[in-house]
C-alpha positions in Angstrom: 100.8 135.7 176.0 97.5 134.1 175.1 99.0 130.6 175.0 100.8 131.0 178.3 97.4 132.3 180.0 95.5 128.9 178.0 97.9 126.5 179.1 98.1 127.8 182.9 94.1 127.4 182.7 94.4 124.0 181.3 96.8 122.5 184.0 94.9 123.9 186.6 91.6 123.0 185.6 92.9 120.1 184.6 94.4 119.1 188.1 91.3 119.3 189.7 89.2 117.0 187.5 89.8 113.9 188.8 87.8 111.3 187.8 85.4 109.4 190.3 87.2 106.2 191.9 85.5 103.0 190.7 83.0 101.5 193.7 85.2 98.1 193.5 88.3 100.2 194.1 87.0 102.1 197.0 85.2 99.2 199.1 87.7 96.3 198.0 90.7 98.0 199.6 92.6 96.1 201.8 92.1 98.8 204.4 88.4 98.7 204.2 88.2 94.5 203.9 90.3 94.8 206.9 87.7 96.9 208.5 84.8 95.6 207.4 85.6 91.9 208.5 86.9 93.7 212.4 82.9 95.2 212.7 81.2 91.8 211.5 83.0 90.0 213.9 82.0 92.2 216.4 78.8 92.0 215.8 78.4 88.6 215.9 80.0 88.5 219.4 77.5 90.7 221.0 74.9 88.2 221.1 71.8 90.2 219.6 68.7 88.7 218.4 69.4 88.7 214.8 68.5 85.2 213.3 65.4 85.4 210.8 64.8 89.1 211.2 63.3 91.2 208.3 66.4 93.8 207.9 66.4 97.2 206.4 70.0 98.1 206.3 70.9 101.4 204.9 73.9 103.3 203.4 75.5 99.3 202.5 77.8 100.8 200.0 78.6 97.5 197.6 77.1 95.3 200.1 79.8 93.5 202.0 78.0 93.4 205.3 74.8 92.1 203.8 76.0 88.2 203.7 76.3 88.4 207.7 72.4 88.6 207.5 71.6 86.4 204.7 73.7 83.9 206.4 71.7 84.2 209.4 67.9 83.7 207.0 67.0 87.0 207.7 64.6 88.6 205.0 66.7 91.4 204.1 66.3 94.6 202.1 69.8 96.4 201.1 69.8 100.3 200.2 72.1 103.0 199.4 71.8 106.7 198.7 74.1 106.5 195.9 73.2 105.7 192.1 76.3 103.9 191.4 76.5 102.1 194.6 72.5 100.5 193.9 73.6 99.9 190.6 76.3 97.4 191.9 74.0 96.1 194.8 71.3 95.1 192.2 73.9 92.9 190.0 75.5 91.4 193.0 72.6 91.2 194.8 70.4 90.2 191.8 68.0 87.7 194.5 67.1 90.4 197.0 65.6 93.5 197.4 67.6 96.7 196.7 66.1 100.1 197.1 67.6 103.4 196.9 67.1 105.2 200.1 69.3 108.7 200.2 68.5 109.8 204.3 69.8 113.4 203.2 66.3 113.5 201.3 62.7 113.8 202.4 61.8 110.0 203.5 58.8 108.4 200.6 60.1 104.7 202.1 57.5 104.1 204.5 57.9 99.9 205.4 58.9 99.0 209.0 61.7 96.2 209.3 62.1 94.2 212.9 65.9 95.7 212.4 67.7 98.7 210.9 70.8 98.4 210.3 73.3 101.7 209.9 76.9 101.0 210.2 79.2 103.4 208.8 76.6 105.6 207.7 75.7 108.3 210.2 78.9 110.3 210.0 78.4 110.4 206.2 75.4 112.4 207.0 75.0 115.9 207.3 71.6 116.1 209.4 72.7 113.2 211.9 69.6 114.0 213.8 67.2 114.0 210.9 68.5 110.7 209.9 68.4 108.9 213.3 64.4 110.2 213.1 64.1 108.3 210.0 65.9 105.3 210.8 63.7 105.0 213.8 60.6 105.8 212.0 61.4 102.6 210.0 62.6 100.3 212.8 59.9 98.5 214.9 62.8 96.6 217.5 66.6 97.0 216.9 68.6 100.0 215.7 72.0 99.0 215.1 74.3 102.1 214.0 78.0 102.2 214.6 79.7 105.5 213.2 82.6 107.5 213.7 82.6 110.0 216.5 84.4 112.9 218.1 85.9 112.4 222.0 84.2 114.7 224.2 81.3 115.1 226.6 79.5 117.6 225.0 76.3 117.8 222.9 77.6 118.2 219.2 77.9 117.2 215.7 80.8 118.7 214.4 79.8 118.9 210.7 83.3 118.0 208.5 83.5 118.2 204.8 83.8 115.2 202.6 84.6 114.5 198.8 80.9 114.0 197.3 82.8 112.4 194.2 83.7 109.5 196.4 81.5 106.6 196.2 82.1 105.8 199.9 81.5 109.5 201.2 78.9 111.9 201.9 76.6 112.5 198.7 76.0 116.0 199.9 79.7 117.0 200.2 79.0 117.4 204.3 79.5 115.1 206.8 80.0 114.9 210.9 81.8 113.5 214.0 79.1 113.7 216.6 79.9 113.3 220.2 78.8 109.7 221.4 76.7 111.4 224.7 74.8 113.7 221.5 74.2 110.1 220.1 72.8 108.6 222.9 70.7 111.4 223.9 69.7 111.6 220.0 68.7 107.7 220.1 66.9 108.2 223.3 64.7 110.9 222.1 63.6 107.8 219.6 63.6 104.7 221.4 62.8 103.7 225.1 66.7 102.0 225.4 69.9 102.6 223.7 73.1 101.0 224.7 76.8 101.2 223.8 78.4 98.5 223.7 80.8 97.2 226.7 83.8 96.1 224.3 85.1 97.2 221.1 86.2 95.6 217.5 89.9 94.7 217.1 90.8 97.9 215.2 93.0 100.7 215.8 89.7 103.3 215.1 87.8 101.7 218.0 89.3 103.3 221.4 88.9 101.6 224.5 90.4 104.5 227.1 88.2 108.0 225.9 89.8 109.4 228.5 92.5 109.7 226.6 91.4 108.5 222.3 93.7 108.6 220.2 94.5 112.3 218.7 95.4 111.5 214.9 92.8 109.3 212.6 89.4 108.3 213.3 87.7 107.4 216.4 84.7 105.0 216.3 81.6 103.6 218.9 78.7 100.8 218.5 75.5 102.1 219.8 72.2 99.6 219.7 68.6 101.3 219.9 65.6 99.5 221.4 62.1 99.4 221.9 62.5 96.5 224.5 65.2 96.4 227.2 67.7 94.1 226.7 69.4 92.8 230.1 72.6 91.3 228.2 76.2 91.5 229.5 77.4 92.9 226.3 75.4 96.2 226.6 75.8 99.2 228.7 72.8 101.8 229.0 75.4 104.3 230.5 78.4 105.7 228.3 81.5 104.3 229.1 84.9 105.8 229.6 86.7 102.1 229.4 85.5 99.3 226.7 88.2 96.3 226.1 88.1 94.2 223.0 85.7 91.1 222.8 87.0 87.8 223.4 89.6 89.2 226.1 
């Protein structure tokens, strides 16, 4: 009887050990390459100021959106929350600075950068508004965040729970899906401007109609913060119900 009882134990404690995925398996997915390379293009078709800025960008993972500012002679500093994550930035990124800056934690990084950059961060966070305060509090111009979102026109941030074992998900186990009129309101209690962007990456997780998103997976908005207004055809300072992909 004592056997049976030890061996039931050991499977199920056993099945729920799972050991943590390596950070080159999680970010070098095809899905993710795939997703990462949709943003950046993105980004680049917007036509921001972004040449031969001094970045901050936060939450980087492993780093694969840091070459689209390096490439452009920006000064950049690249951070994550995440031990492992650093780790990796600071061998692959041996030439530049890498600091570990976890937003879930009291802020001791006080430097100001011309441009913060938070993409694919935010809904990892579990104080969303707390960590748009910090981002601005290091940010003297651009904001740049894009994150995934809940449809809606309500004020929320619908915390979700995430697996704090994952190297690309929320260290504190909690995460959220805020509403994109919460964000703006959010970025706007920070910064004089903040725009969403008139068009969307080419990627099923970016909707264009949020009259009617997409029900299953995740949905997904760019959102640029500014202490300057910028008059370019690519932002919108309203929300809007109808976006279209770039280049169409």
């Amino acid at each position: 009887m004592f056997m049976k009882v030890f061996h039931k134990f050991y499977r199920k404690s056993h099945s729920v050990v799972k050991p943590a995925p390596s950070v080159q398996d999680t970010f070098w997915a095809d899905h993710y390459i795939h997703h990462n390379q949709r943003r950046q293009e993105h980004l680049a078709s917007l036509g921001l100021p972004l040449a031969r800025r001094r970045v901050l960008e936060l939450g980087a993972g492993i780093g694969d959106h840091t070459t689209f500012f390096l490439d452009r002679e920006c000064e950049v500093c690249v951070s994550d929350g995440r031990a492992e994550n650093v780790d990796f930035l600071r061998k692959r990124y041996h030439w530049i600075r890498v600091e570990t800056i976890d937003l879930e934690q009291p802020l001791t990084f006080k430097e100001s950068f011309e441009v913060v950059y938070a993409y694919g961060l935010l809904y990892h966070l579990s104080d969303p508004g707390s960590a748009i305060s910090k981002m601005a509090s290091l940010c003297t111009d651009l904001l740049l965040v894009e994150t995934c979102v809940s449809p809606g026109d309500g004020l929320a941030i619908n915390p979700v729970s995430e697996n704090p074992v994952d190297p690309s998900q929320s260290v504190s186990g909690t995460g959220c899906r805020p509403t994109r009129p919460w964000i703006m309101q959010t970025l706007r209690g920070h910064f004089p401007h903040a725009y969403v962007t008139r068009t969307q990456p080419w990627h099923p997780e970016f909707p264009l109609n949020w009259d009617a998103p997409p029900t299953d997976g995740l949905t997904r908005s760019v959102f640029v913060a500014s202490r300057r207004p910028l008059s370019m055809p690519t932002l919108s300072a309203t929300l809007l119900q109808r976006q279209q992909h770039h280049g169409e």
